[in-house]
C-alpha positions in Angstrom: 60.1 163.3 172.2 56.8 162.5 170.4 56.5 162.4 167.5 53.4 164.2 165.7 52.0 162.6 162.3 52.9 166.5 160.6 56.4 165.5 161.1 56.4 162.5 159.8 56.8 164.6 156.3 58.9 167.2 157.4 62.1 167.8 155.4 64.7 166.3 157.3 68.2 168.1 158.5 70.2 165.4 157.8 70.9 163.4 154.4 68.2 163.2 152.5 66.9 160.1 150.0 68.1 162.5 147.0 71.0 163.0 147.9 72.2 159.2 149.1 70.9 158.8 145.1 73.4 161.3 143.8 76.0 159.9 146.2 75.4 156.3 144.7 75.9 157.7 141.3 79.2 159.4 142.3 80.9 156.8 143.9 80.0 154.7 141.1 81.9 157.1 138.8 84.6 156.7 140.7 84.9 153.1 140.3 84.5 152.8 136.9 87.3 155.8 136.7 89.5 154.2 138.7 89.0 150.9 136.9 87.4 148.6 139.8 84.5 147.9 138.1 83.2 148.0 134.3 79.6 149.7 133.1 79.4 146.1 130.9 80.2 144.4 134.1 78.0 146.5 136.2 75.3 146.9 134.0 74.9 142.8 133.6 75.2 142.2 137.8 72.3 144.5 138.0 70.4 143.1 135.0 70.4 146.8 133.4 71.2 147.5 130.1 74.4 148.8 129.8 73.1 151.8 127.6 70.7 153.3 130.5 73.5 152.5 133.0 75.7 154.7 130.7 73.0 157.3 130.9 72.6 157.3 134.4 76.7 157.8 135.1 76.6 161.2 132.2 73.5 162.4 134.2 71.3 162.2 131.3 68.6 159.6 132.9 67.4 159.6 136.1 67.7 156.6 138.7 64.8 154.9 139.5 64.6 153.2 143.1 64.3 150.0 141.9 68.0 150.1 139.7 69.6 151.8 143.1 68.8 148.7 144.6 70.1 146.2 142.0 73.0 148.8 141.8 73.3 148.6 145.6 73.4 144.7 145.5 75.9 144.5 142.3 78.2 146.1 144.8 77.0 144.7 147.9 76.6 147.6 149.5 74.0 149.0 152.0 72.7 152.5 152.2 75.2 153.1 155.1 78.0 153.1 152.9 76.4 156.2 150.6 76.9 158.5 154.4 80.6 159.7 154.8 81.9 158.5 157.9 82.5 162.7 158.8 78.7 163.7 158.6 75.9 163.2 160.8 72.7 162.1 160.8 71.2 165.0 162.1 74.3 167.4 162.6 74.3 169.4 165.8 76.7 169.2 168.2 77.7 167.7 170.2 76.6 164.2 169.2 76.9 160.5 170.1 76.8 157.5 167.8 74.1 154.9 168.3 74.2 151.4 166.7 72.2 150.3 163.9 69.7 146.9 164.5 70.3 144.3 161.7 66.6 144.3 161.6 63.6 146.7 159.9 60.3 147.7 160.1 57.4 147.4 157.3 56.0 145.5 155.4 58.3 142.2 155.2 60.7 144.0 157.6 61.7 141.6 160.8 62.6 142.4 164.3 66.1 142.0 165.7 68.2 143.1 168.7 71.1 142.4 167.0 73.8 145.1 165.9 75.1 145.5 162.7 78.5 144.6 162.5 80.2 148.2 164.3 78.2 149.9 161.9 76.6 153.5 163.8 75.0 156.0 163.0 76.2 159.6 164.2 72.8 161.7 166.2 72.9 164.9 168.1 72.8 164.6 172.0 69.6 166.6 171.9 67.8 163.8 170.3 69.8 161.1 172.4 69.1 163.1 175.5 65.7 161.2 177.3 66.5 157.7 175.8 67.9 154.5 177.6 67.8 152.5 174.7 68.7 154.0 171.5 69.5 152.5 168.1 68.8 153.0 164.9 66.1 150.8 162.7 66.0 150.4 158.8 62.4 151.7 157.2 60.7 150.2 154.6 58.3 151.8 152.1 55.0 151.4 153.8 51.8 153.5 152.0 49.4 152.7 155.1 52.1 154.7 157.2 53.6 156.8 154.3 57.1 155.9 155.3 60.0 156.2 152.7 63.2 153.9 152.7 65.6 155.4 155.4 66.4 155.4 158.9 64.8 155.8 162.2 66.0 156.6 165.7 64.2 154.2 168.3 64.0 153.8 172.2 64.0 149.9 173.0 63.6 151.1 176.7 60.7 149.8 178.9 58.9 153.1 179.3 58.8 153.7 175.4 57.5 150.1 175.1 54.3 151.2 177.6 53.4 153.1 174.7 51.8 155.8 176.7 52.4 158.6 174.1 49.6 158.4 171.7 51.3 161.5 169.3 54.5 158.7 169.0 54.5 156.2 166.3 55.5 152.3 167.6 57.3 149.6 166.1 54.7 146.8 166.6 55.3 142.8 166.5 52.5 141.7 163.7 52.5 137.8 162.5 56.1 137.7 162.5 56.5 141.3 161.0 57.9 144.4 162.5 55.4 147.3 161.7 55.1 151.0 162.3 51.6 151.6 163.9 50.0 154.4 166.6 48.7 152.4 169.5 45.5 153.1 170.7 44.0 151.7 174.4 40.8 150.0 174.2 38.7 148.7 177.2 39.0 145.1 175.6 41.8 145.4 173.0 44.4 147.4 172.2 44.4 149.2 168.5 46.7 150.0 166.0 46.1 153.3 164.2 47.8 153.6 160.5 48.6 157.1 159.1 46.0 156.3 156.6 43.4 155.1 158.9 44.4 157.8 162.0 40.8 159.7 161.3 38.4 156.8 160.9 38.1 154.3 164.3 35.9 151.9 163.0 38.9 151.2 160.6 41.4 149.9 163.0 42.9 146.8 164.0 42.3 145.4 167.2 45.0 143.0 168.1 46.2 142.4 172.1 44.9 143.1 175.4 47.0 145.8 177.3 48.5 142.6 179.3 50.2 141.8 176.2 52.1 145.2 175.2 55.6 143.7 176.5 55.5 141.4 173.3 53.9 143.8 171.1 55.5 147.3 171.0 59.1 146.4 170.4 60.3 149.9 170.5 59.1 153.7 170.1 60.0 155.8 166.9 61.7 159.1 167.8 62.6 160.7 164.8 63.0 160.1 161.4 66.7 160.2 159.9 
């Protein structure tokens, strides 16, 4: 299913960033309430001051990304655990759940077939439907590609890595990087669009011949989650 750069923007069915933020907050509430953890204690494994930490549980500040992610790691937890176990990513039925790569894709994101330890995500069947190889990938914030922290579905199968769909967006190999990129055919190189750059030719990078592509598309993006 390609995937056209409009859609990369679309509001998406399933959870969205704002409310994994909310559900951060909530559950930690609940362990302050239920006495598993202390703001003091909190606030100092996050290196945040216990007073904005206070704020942020009464709803009277706001939570930047940064402090959800020293929040996350006080707790060591991942965004998975903010999605209860009874929703799904996408939420039609019927649906199928597909295992999450212990890898990502961005800038400092690296590549990896490995699962996550019988973590899944849950995806409607009409998304899994045409893939042979599905999984889901860990975005990072990219601004050349406009990507958000989150989720993607991918197809690691062989035809998604021909990269014959120039409307689909690829996860690339780049210096030891995992990248999002278009792929573009050249008669002497192949090129890797950005969102940013998507307009203007002259602007992108020129990287492989096409007898290269097995090592460089690692996997096609289907949807963002």
């Amino acid at each position: 299913m390609p995937l056209f750069p409009e859609e990369i923007y679309r509001k998406p069915p399933g959870p969205l960033f704002s409310g994994l933020r909310d559900r951060l907050i909530e559950r930690l509430r609940e362990q302050v309430r239920n006495g598993s953890v202390t703001e003091r204690g909190l606030a100092r494994k996050a290196r945040l001051s216990q007073s904005h930490l206070h704020n942020v549980l009464k709803g009277i500040r706001t939570l930047s990304d940064a402090s959800a992610d020293a929040l996350l790691g006080a707790m060591s937890w991942s965004v998975l655990d903010l999605i209860p176990p009874d929703k799904t990513a996408l939420g039609a039925e019927p649906s199928a759940g597909v295992p999450v790569l212990s890898g990502a894709a961005g800038p400092g994101g690296v590549w990896s077939e490995d699962i996550q330890s019988e973590q899944s995500l849950t995806i409607s069947c009409q998304f899994l439907a045409t893939l042979t190889a599905a999984a889901a990938l860990r975005v990072l914030p990219d601004p050349e590609m406009r990507t958000l922290p989150g989720f993607a579905l991918v197809d690691r199968g062989r035809e998604s890595r021909a990269a014959r769909d120039g409307s689909s967006v690829y996860v690339v190999a780049r210096e030891g990087a995992a990248m999002l990129r278009y792929v573009r055919f050249g008669r002497e190189a192949v090129y890797l669009p950005t969102v940013a750059n998507l307009s203007r030719p002259l602007e992108w990078e020129g990287v492989a011949r096409p007898a290269d592509m097995p090592g460089l598309v690692l996997a096609r993006v289907c949807t963002y989650l």
